[in-house]
C-alpha positions in Angstrom: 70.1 47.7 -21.7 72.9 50.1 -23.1 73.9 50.0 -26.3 77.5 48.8 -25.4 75.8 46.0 -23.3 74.0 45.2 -26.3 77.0 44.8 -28.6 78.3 42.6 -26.1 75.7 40.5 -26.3 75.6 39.9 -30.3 78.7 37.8 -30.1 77.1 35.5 -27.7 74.2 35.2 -28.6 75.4 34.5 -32.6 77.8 32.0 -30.5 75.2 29.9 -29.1 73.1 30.3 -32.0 75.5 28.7 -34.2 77.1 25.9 -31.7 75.9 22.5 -32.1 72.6 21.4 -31.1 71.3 25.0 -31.4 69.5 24.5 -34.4 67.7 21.2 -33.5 66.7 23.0 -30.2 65.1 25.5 -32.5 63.3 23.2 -34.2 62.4 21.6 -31.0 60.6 24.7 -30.7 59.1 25.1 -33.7 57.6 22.1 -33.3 56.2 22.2 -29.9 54.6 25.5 -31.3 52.5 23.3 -33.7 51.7 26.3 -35.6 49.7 25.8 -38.8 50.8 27.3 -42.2 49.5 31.4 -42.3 49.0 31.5 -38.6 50.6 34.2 -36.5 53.5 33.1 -34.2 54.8 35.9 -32.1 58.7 35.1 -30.7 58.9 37.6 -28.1 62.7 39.0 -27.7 63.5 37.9 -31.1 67.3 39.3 -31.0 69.1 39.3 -34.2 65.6 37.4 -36.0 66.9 33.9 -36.9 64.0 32.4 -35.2 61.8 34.6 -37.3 63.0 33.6 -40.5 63.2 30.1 -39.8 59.6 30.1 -38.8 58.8 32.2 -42.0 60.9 29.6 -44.2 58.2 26.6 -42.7 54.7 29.1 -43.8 54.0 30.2 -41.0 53.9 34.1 -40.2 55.9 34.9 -37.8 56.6 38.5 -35.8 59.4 39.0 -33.6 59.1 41.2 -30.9 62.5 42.8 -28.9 62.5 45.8 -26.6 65.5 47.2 -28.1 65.5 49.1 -31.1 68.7 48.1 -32.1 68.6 44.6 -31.8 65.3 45.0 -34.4 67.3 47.4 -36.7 70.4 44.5 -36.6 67.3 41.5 -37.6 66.1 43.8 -40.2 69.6 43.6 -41.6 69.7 40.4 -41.5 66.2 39.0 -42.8 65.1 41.8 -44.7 61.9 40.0 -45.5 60.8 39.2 -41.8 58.3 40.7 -40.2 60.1 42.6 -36.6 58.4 45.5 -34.5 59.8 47.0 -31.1 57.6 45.9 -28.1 57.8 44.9 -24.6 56.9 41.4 -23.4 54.8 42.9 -20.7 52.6 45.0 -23.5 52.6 43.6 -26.9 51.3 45.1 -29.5 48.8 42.7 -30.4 44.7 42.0 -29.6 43.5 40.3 -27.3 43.6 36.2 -28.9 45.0 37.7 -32.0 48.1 35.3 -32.1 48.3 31.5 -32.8 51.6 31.0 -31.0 54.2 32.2 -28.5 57.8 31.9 -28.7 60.3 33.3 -26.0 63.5 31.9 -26.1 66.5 33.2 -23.9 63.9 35.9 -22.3 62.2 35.5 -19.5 65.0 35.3 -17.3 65.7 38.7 -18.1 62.2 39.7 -16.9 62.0 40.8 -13.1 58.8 39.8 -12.9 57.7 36.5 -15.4 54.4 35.9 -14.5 53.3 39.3 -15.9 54.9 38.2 -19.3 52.9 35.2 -18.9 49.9 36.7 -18.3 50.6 38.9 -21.4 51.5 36.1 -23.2 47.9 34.3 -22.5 46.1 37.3 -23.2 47.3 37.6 -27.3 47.1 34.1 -27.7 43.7 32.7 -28.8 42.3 29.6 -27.8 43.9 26.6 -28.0 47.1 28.5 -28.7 50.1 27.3 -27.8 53.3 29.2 -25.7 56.8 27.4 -25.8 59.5 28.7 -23.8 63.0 28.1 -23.5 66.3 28.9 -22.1 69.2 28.6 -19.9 69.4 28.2 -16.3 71.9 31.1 -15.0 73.1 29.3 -12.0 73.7 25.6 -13.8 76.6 26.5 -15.9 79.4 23.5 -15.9 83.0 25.1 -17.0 86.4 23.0 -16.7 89.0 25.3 -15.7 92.4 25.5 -13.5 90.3 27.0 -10.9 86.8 25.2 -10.0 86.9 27.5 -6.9 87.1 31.1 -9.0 84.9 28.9 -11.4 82.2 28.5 -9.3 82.3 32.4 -7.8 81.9 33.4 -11.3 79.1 31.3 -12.4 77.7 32.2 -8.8 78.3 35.5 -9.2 77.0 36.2 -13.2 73.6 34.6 -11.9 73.7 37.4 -9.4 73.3 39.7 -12.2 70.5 38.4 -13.7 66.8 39.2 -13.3 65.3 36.2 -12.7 68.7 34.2 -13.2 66.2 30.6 -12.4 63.5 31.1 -14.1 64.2 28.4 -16.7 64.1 25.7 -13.9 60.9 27.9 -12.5 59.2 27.2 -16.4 56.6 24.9 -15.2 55.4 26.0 -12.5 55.5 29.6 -14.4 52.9 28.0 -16.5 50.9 26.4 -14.3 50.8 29.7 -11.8 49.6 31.5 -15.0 46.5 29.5 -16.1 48.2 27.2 -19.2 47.3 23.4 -19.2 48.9 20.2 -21.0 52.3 21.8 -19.5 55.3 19.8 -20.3 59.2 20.1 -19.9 61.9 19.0 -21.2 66.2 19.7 -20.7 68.5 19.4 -23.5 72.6 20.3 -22.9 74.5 22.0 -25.1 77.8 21.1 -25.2 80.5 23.7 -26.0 84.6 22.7 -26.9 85.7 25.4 -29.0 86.7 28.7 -29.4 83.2 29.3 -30.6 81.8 29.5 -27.1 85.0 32.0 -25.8 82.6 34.9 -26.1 79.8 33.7 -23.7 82.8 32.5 -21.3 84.9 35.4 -21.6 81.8 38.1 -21.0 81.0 36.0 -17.7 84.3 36.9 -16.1 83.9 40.3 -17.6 80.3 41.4 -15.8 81.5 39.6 -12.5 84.8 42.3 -12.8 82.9 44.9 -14.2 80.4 44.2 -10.3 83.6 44.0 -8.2 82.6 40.0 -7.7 86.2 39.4 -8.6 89.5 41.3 -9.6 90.9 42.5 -12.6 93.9 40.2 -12.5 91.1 36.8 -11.6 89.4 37.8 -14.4 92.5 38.1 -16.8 94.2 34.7 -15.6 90.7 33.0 -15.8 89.7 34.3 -19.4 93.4 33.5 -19.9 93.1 30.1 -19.3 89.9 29.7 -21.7 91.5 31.1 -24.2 95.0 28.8 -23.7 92.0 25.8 -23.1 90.2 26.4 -26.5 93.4 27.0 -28.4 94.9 23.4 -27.2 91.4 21.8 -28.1 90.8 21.4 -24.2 87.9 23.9 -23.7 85.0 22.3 -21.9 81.5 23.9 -20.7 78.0 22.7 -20.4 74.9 24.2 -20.4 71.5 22.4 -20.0 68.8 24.2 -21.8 65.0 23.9 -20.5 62.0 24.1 -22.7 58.7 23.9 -21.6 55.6 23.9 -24.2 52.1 24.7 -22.7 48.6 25.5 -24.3 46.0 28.4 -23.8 42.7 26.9 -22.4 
């Protein structure tokens, strides 16, 4: 990922973050991670490290793990006393059964190919461990807009763009496919009605123009009527967020 794609992303991902029901999606996490004080939790694409720090702020020792340099520079910034090392989901830097727990939230539908992550994932975890995964599915994104038609293109068309744009419907069976037991899933929906959320809305029309999935002048009237939405308290999307928790045999 560039570095310009990458500063695109900060907004949205500090937007969804910091929307309602994030945090108690996190902790969600946390706890289906059932990591014990002083063991090592690794949260693979980490991003700007708020995971890590929360983790850190409940004992437990937590590493984040992001393939881009800059997004572990930008968590270093932010939690200067959190732990955060470059590293690919496919090749961690870690022993084999060295880690306690697993953490990859809002990743593996960025991965091409998730059941090698997976496989990774089992290999550093020890026995017992536990692997908790969450995320969005690309292609279940519920806007309100003027225009369900251009609406539906866009959402359509973002997923397009995406790696694995399903995967977080695919959790499960992801699991199961890659050897973990006691697998279990679960949805929760964020719900998104301010200007918050224009970031994440506003770079879906953009990567759909930026593709030549839709014109300049679709994406400006449709961005232009988020904005107009969000400014009359009328914005509305919905996003259901899947998390599945599983265990290493």
């Amino acid at each position: 990922m560039s570095n310009e794609s990458i500063k695109a992303l900060i907004p949205q991902l500090d937007a969804v973050d910091e929307s309602p029901g994030a945090a108690a999606l996190r902790a969600r996490s946390y706890e289906l991670l059932r990591a014990a004080p002083g063991a090592l939790v690794v949260d693979v694409g980490c991003g700007a490290g708020r995971a890590v720090a929360e983790l850190a702020d409940q004992g437990v020792r937590a590493m984040g793990i992001d393939v881009s340099d800059q997004m572990i520079e930008l968590a270093r910034e932010r939690w200067p006393s959190g732990e955060f090392r470059a590293g690919d989901a496919r090749a961690l830097p870690f022993e084999d059964g060295e880690a306690a727990g697993y953490r990859a939230d809002k990743v593996i539908h960025t991965l091409a190919d998730p059941g090698r992550a997976l496989a990774e994932a089992r290999r550093v975890l020890t026995s017992g461990g536990r692997i908790v995964l969450s995320g969005q599915d690309w292609d279940t994104f519920v806007i309100d807009s003027t225009d369900p038609e251009l609406t539906r293109t866009i959402v359509r068309k973002r997923a397009d763009q995406v790696a694995s744009p399903r995967a977080a419907r695919q959790y499960r069976n992801l699991l199961l496919d890659a050897g973990f037991r006691d697998v279990t899933a679960e949805v929760h929906t964020g719900v998104f009605t301010d200007a918050s959320f224009l970031p994440v809305l506003t770079r879906l029309a953009e990567v759909c123009c930026e593709h030549g999935a839709i014109t300049r002048a679709e994406a400006d009237a449709w961005i232009a009527d988020q904005r107009e939405r969000a400014q009359a308290d009328r914005l509305f999307a919905a996003v259901p967020f899947f998390v599945a928790a599983a265990s290493e045999p």
